[in-house]
KOLROSE-869121 format. One line per field, with one value per residue (C-alpha): residue number from 1; residue in three letters; chain; z negated, x, y. Coordinates in nm, 2 decimals, decimal comma. Example, Ala and Ser with C-alpha at 12.3 -4.5 7.8 and 13.67 -1.06 7.14 Angstrom:
<nodes>
num: 1 2
residu: Ala Ser
chaine: A A
up: -0,78 -0,71
east: 1,23 1,37
north: -0,45 -0,11
</nodes>
This chain:
<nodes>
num: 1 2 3 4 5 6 7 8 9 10 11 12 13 14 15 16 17 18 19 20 21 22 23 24 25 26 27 28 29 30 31 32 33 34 35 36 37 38 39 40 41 42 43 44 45 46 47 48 49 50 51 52 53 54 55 56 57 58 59 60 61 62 63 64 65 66 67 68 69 70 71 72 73 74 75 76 77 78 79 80 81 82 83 84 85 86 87 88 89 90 91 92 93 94 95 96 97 98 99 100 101 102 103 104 105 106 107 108 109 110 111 112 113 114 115 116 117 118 119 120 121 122 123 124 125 126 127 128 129 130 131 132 133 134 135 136 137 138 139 140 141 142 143 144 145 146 147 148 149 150 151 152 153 154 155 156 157 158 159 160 161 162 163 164 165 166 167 168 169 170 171 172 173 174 175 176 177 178 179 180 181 182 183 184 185 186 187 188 189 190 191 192 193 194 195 196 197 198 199 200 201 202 203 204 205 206 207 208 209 210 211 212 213 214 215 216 217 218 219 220 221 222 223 224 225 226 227 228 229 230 231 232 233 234 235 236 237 238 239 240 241 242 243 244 245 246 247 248 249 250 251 252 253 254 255 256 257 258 259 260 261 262 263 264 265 266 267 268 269 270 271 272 273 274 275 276 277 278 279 280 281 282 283 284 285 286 287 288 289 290 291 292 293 294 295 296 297 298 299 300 301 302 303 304 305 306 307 308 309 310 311 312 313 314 315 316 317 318 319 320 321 322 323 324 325 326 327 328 329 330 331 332 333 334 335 336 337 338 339 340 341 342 343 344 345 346 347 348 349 350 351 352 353 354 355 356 357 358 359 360 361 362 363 364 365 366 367 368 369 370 371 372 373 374 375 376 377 378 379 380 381 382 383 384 385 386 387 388 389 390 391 392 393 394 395 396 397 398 399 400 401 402 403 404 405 406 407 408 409 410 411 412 413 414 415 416 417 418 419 420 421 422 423 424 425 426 427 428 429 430 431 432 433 434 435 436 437 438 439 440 441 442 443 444 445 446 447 448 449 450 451 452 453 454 455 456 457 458 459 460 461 462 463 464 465 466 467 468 469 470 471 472 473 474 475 476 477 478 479 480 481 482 483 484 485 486 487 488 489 490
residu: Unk Unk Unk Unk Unk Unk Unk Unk Unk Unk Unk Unk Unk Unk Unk Unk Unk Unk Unk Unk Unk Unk Unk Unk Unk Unk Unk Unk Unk Unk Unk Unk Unk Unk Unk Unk Unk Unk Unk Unk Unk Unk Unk Unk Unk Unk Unk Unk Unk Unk Unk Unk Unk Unk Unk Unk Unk Unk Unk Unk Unk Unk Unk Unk Unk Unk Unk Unk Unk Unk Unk Unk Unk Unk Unk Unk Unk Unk Unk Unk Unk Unk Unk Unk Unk Unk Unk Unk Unk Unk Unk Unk Unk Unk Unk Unk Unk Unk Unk Unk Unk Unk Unk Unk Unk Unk Unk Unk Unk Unk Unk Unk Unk Unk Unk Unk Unk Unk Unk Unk Unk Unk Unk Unk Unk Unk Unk Unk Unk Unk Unk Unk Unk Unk Unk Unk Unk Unk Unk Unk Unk Unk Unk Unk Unk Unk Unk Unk Unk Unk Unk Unk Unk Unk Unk Unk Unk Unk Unk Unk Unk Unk Unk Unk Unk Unk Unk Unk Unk Unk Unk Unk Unk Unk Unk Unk Unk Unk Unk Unk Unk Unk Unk Unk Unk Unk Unk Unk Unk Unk Unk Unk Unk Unk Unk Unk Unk Unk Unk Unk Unk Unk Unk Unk Unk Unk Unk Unk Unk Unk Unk Unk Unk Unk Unk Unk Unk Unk Unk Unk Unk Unk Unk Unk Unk Unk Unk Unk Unk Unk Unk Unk Unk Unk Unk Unk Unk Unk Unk Unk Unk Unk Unk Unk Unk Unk Unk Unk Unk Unk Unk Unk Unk Unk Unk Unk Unk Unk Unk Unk Unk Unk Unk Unk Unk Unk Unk Unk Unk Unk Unk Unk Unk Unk Unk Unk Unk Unk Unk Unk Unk Unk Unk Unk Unk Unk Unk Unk Unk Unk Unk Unk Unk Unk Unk Unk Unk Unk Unk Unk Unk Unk Unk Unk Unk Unk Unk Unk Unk Unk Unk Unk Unk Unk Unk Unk Unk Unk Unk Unk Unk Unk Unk Unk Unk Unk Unk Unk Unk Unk Unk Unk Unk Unk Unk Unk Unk Unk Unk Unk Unk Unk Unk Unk Unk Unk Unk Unk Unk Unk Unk Unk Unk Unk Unk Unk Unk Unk Unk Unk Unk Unk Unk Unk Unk Unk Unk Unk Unk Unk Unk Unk Unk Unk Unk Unk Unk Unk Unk Unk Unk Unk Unk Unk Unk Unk Unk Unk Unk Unk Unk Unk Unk Unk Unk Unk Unk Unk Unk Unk Unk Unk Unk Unk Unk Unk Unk Unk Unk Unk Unk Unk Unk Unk Unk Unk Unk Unk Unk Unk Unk Unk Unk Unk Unk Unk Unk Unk Unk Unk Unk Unk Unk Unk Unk Unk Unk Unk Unk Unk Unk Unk Unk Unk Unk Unk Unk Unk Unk Unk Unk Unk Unk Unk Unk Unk Unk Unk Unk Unk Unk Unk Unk Unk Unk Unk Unk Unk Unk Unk Unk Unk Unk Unk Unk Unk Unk Unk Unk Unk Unk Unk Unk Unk Unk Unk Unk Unk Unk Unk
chaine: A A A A A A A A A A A A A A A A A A A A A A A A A A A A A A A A A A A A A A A A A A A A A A A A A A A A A A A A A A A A A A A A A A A A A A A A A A A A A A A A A A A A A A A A A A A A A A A A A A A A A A A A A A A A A A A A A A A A A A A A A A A A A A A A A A A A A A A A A A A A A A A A A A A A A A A A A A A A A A A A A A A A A A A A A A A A A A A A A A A A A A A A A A A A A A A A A A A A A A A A A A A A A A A A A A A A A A A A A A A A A A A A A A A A A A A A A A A A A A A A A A A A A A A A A A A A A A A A A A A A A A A A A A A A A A A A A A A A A A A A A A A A A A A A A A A A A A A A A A A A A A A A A A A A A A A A A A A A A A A A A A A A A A A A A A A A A A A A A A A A A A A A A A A A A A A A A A A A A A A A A A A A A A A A A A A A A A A A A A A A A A A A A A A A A A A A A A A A A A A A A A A A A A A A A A A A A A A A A A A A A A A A A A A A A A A A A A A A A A A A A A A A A A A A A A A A A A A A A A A A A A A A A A A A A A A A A A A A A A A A A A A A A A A A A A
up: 2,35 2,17 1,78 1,66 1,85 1,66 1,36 1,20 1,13 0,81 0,58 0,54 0,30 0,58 0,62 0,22 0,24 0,55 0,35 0,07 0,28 0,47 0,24 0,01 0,37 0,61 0,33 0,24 0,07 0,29 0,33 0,25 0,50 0,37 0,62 0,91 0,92 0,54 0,24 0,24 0,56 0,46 0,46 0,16 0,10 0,47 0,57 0,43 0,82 0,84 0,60 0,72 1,07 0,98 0,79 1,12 1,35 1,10 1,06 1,48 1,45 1,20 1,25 1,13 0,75 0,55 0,32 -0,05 -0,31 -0,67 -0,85 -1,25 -1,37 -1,75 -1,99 -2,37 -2,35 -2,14 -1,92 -1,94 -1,56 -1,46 -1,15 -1,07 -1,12 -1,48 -1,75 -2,13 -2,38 -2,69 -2,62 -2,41 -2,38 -2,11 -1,89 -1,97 -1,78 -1,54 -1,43 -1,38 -1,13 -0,97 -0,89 -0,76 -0,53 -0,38 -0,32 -0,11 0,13 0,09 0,26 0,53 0,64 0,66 0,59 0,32 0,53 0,42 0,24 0,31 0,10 -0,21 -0,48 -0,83 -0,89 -1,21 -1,42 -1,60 -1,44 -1,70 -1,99 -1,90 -2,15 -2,00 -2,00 -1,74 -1,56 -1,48 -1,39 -1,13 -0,99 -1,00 -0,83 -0,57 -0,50 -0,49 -0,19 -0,05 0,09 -0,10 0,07 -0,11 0,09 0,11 -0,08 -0,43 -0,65 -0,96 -1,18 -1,47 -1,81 -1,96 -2,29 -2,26 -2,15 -2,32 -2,24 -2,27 -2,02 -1,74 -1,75 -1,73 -1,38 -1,25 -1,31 -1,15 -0,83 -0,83 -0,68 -0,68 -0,99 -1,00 -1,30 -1,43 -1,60 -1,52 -1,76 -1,99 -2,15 -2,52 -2,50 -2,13 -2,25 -2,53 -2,31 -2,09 -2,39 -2,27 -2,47 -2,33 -2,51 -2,20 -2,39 -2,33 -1,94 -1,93 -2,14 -1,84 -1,58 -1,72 -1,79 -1,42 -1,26 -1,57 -1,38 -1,03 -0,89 -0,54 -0,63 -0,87 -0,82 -1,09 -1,02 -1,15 -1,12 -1,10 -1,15 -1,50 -1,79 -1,96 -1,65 -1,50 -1,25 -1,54 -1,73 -1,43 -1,36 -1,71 -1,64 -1,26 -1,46 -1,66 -1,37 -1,19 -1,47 -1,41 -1,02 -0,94 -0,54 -0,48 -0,63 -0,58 -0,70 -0,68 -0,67 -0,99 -0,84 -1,10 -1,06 -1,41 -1,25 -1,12 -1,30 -1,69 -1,85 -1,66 -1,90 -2,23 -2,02 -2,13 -1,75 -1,89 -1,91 -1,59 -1,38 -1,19 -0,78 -0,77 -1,02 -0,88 -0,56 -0,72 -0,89 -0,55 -0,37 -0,63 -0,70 -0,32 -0,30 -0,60 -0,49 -0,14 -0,26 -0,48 -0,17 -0,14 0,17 0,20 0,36 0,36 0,16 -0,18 -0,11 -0,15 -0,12 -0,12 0,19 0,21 0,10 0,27 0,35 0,45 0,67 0,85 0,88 1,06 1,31 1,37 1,20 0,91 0,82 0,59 0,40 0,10 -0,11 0,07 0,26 0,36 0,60 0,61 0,68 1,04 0,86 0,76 0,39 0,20 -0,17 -0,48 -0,73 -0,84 -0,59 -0,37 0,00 0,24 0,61 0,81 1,17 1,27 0,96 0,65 0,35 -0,03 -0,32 -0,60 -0,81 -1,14 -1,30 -1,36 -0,97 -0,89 -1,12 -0,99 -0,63 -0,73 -0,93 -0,67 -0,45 -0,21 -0,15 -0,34 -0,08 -0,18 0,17 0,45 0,85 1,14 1,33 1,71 1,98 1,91 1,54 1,70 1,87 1,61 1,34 1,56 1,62 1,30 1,16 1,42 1,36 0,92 0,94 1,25 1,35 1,70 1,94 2,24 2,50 2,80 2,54 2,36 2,74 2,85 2,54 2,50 2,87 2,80 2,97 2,65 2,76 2,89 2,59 2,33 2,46 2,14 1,91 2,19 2,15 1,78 1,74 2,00 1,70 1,45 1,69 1,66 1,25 1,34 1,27 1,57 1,90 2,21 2,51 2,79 2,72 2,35 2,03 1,75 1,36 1,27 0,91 0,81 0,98 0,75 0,48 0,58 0,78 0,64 0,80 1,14 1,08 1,05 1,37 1,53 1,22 1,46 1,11 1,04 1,30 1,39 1,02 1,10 1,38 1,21 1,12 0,74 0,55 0,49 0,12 0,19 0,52 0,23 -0,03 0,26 0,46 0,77 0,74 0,59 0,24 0,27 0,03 -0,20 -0,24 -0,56 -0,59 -0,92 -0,73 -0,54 -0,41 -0,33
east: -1,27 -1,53 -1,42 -1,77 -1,80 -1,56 -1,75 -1,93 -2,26 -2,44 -2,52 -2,85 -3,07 -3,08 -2,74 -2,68 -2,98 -2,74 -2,44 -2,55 -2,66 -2,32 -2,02 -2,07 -2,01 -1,74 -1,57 -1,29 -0,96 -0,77 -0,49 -0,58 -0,38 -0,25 0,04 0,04 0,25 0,13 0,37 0,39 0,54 0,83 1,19 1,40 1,73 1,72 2,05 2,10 2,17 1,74 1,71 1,99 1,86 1,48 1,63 1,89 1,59 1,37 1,66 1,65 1,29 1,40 1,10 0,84 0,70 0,75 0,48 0,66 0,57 0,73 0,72 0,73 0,67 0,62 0,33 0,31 -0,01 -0,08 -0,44 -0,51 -0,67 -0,30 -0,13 0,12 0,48 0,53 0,74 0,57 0,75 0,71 1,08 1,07 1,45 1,44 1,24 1,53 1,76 1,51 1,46 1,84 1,86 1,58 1,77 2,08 1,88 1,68 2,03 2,10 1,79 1,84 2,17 2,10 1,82 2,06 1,85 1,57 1,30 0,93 0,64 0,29 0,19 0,30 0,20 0,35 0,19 0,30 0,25 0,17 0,35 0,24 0,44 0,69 0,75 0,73 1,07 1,09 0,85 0,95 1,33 1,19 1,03 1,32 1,54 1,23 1,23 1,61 1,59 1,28 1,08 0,71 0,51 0,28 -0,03 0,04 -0,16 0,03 -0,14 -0,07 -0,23 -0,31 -0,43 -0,69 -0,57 -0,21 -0,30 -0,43 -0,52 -0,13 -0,04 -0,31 -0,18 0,19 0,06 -0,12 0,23 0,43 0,25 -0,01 -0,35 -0,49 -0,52 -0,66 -0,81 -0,83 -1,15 -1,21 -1,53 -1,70 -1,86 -1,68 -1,77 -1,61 -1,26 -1,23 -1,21 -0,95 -0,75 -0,82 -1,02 -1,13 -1,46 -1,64 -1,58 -1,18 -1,25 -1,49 -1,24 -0,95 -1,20 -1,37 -0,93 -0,89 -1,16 -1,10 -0,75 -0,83 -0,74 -0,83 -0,99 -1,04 -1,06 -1,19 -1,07 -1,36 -1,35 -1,62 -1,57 -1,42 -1,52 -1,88 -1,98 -2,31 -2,51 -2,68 -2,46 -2,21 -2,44 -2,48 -2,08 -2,24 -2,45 -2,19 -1,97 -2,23 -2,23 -1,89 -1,94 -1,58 -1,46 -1,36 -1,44 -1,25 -1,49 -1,23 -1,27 -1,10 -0,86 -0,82 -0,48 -0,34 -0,09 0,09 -0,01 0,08 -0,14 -0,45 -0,44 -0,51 -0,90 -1,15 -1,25 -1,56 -1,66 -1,64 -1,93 -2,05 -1,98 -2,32 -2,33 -2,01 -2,21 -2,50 -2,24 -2,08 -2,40 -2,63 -2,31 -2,31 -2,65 -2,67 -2,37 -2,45 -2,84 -2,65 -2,46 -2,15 -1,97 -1,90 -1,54 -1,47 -1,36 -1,39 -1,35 -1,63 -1,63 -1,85 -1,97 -1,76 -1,41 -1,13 -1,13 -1,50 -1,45 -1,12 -1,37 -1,68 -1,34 -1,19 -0,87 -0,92 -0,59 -0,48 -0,12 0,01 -0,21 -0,57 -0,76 -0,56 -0,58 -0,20 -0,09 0,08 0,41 0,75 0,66 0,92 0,94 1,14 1,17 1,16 0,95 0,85 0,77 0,88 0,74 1,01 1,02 0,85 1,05 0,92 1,13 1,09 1,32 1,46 1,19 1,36 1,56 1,84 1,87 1,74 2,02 2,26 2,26 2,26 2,58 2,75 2,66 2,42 1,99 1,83 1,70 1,49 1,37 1,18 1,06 1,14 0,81 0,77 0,61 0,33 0,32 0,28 0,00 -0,20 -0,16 -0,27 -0,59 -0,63 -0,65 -0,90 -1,09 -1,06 -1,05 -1,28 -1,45 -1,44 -1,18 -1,13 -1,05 -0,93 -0,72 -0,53 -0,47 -0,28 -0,10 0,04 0,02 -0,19 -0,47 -0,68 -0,89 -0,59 -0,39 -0,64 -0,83 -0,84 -0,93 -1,25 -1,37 -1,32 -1,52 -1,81 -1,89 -1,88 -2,07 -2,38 -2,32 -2,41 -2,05 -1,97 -2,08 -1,85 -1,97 -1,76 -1,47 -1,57 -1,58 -1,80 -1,81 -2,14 -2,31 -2,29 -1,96 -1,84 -1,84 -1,71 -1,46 -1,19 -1,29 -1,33 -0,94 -0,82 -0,94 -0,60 -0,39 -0,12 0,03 -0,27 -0,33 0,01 -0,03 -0,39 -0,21 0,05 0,02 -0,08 -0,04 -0,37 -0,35 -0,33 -0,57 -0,82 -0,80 -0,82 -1,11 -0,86 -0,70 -0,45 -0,49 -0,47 -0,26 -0,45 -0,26 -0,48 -0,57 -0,36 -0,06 0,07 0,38 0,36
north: 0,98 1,12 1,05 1,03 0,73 0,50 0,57 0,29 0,27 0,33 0,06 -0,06 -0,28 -0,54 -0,53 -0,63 -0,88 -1,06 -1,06 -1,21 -1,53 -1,51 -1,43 -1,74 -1,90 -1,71 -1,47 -1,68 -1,57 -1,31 -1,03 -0,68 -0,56 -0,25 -0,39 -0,59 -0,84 -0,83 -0,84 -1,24 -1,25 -1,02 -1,23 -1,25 -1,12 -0,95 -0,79 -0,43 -0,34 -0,38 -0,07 0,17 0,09 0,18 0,49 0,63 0,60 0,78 1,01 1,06 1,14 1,48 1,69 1,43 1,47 1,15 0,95 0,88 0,61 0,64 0,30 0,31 -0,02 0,06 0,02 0,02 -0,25 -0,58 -0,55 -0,88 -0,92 -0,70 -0,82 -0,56 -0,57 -0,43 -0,39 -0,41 -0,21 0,05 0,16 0,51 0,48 0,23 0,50 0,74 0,53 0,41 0,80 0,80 0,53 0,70 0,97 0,76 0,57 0,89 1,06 0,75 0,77 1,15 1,11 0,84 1,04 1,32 1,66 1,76 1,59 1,70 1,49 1,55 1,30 1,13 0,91 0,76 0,40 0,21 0,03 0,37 0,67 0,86 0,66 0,91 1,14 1,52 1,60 1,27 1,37 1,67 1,52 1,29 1,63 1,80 1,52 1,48 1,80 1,83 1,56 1,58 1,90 1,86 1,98 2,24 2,20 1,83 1,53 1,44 1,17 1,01 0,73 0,75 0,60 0,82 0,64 0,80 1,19 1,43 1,83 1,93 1,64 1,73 2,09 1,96 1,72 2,08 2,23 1,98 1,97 1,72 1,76 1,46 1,19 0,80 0,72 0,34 0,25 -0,11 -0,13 0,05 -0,25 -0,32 -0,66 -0,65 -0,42 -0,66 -0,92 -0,78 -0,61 -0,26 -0,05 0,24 0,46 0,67 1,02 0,95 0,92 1,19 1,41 1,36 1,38 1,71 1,83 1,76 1,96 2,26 2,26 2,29 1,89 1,83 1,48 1,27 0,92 0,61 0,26 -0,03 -0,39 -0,67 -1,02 -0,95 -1,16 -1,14 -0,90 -0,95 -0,73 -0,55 -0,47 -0,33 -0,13 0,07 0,13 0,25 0,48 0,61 0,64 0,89 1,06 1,20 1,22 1,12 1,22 0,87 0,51 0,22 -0,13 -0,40 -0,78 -0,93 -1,24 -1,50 -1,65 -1,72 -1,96 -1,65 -1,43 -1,47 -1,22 -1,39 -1,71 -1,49 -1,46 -1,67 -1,85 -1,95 -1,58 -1,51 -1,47 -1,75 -1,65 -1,57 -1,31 -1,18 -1,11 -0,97 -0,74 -0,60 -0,61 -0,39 -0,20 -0,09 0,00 0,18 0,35 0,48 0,59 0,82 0,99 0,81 0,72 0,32 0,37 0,01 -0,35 -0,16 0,24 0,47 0,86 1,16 1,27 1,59 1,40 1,39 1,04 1,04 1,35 1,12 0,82 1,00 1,15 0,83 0,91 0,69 0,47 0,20 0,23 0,03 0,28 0,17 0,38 0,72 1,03 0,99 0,69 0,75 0,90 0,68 0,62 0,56 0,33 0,41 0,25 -0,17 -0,35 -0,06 -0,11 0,15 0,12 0,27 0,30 -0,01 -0,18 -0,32 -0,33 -0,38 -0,31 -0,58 -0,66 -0,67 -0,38 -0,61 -0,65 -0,30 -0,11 -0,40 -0,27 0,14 0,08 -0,10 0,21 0,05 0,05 -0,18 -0,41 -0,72 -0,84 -0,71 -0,73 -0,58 -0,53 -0,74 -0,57 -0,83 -0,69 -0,34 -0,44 -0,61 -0,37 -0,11 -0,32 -0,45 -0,07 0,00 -0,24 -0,17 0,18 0,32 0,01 0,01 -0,11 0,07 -0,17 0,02 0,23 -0,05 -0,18 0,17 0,23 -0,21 -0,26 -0,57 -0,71 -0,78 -1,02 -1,25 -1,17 -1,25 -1,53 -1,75 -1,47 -1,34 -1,67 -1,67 -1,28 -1,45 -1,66 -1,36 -1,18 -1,52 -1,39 -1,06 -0,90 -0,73 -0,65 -0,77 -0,47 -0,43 -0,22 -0,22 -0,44 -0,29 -0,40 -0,38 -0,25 -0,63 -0,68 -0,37 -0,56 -0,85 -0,67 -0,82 -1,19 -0,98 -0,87 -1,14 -1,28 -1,05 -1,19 -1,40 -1,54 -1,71 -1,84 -2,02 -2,14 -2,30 -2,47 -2,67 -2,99 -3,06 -3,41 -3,61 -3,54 -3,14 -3,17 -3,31 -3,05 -2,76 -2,90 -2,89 -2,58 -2,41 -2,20 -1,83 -1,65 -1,37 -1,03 -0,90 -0,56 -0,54 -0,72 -0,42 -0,60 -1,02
</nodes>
């Protein structure tokens, strides 16, 4: 197959003019799908057999590199809009310990996966990885590199709070072996940071950012969101401006998910502030445009690169992939999590540590993984995933090539969800060709209402039977469950 072919095609001001009379309509709630089945389908308290199984077939398959995700759940300040498993605290002793327990549990994969295995790619999410004091940091190196084999040309990331590093600290990430940092900025609007209890002036992003290029990073990478309190198209777009000033590699332009009800942070914002749906659309839409007439790549949901990044360069090839991280040129390896509430995807298993330290350094002293839950993957999950990436990622499906590699007849196995894409196709979402389904510009940005056409949860949960009371509230079907941006793990 010719890779330039799965490639989707450029945006276009039509395109945006469509979407704004469409997502109000067909855009509802939906998984991000940075798994498939996604993170709320994962089963609690799973046997520990699911995770020494995933880790002796991974173990079988020796000469594969490995994906790693490093979990540090502490920060010294509450973000109000914050969904992601934290801990708040001023007390840099409880990181000491933290780091300890690290160590115990990578020994314990180290071991079951029997040799030093290699990792091309890696990435410490918080939290705030970089409340770590240096001497930490460079212990978790040390024990990573003890275990694991990093590899030196691989991709090494780190976020970071531009309001915690300074000069010295950049220079000690260079040294450690990190190429690539994600910066979170939010909004540069005072009125805006106030609002959301991060206060963040441009001059301390543009100091990191102007730190990171001084020491030679690969990319650097700003993280925005829209839908925040007191936000309006106008004045997201002076924070746009300021953005392009510092001409970051990647952007990430999230949509801000009010949940307060399970999210405790979330009830400290003022709902009133927060733009009206329409506003919220003008926001995304105007933020696109204004993005891609400056040169950048819209790589998909909320993802935009320059033209020569990596991930960009992977999307115009058809290699383009989605791991718990986003968008990645990486994500066909075994990734495996440490630390509270990480998610490893293991040989066609799932699994996700304890969520609280108290459970987390409960399991490493008793000398075993710390296992919250997980899933093993069906063929039918197999299958999906595969298609749902194609579709997120490349934006083609290749019929005849799903068929050879499944053994599936596609149009017999999938004949509720062809009927379902015929009337996305009447929206202008996707072309249905013989031998090929195509997202188009529109469908692009809507693509994740195209995914989760193949999303076999959803739809079993459509089918069940609902009270009268619930049927009422839902308009006949069943809610969706969100999985925020800022909620790494469900």
């Amino acid at each position: 197959m010719n890779p330039s072919a799965m490639t989707s095609p450029a945006l276009d001001r039509r395109a945006l003019s469509d979407f704004r009379a469409l997502a109000g309509r067909i855009d509802g709630n939906g998984p991000r799908y940075t798994s498939y089945p996604t993170a709320d389908r994962f089963r609690n308290g799973p046997d520990l057999s699911l995770y020494h199984d995933a880790l002796d077939a991974c173990r079988a398959d020796a000469p594969a590199p490995l994906s790693l995700y490093l979990h540090i759940p502490f920060c010294e300040n509450i973000c109000y809009y914050c969904g992601c498993n934290k801990i708040i605290t001023r007390d840099h002793g409880r990181s000491a310990r933290y780091v300890s327990y690290l160590g115990r549990e990578m020994a314990l994969v180290a071991g079951r996966l029997g040799t030093r295995r290699q990792v091309i790619q890696s990435h410490w999410g918080g939290g705030t990885p970089t409340f770590l004091n240096p001497e930490e940091m460079r212990r978790v190196m040390a024990l990573l590199n003890t275990h694991f084999a990093l590899a030196a040309d691989g991709e090494h990331s780190i976020e970071i709070d531009p309001r915690r590093v300074d000069q010295d600290r950049m220079a000690l990430l260079a040294e450690l072996g990190f190429n690539r940092v994600s910066l979170g900025v939010q909004d540069f609007d005072p009125e805006v940071q106030q609002a959301i209890h991060r206060i963040q002036p441009f001059e301390e992003t543009r100091a990191v950012v102007d730190a990171a290029r001084a020491l030679g990073f690969r990319s650097v990478s700003l993280d925005l969101i829209y839908g925040l309190p007191h936000q309006t198209a106008a004045r997201f777009g002076r924070t746009i401006d300021q953005v392009l000033a510092l001409r970051p590699d990647r952007l990430s332009v999230y949509s801000y998910a009010h949940l307060p009800h399970v999210f405790k942070p979330q009830r400290r914002i003022d709902e009133n502030a927060l733009p009206p749906a329409g506003e919220k659309l003008d926001i995304l839409v105007s933020t696109i445009e204004r993005l891609t007439a400056e040169g950048y790549v819209y790589i998909g949901m909320d993802h935009f690169a320059l033209p020569d990044d990596d991930l960009a360069v992977a999307q115009r090839e058809g290699r383009l992939q989605r791991n718990f991280q986003g968008y990645s040129t990486h994500a066909g390896y075994d990734q495996v999590g440490l630390g509270i509430s990480a998610i490893g995807a293991i040989a066609g298993r799932y699994v996700q540590n304890a969520r609280t330290l108290d459970d987390y350094y409960g399991a490493l002293d008793q000398g075993r993984l710390p296992l919250a839950r997980g899933v093993a993957m069906t063929a039918d999950d197999h299958l999906r995933r595969e298609i749902i990436g194609d579709l997120m990622c490349n934006g083609v499906l290749e019929l005849p090539a799903i068929e050879a590699r499944h053994g599936i007849d596609f149009k017999r196995t999938f004949t509720a969800e062809l009927a379902e894409l015929d009337r996305l196709s009447a929206d202008g979402l996707v072309r249905c060709e013989p031998g090929r389904i195509t997202v188009t510009p529109l469908g692009r940005l809507l693509v994740r209402r195209v995914a989760m056409v193949f999303d076999r949860y959803l739809r079993d949960d459509a089918a069940r039977p609902v009270d009268n009371g619930a049927r009422a509230a839902n308009d006949g079907a069943q809610p969706i469950r969100i999985v925020p941006r800022y909620s790494r793990v469900v």
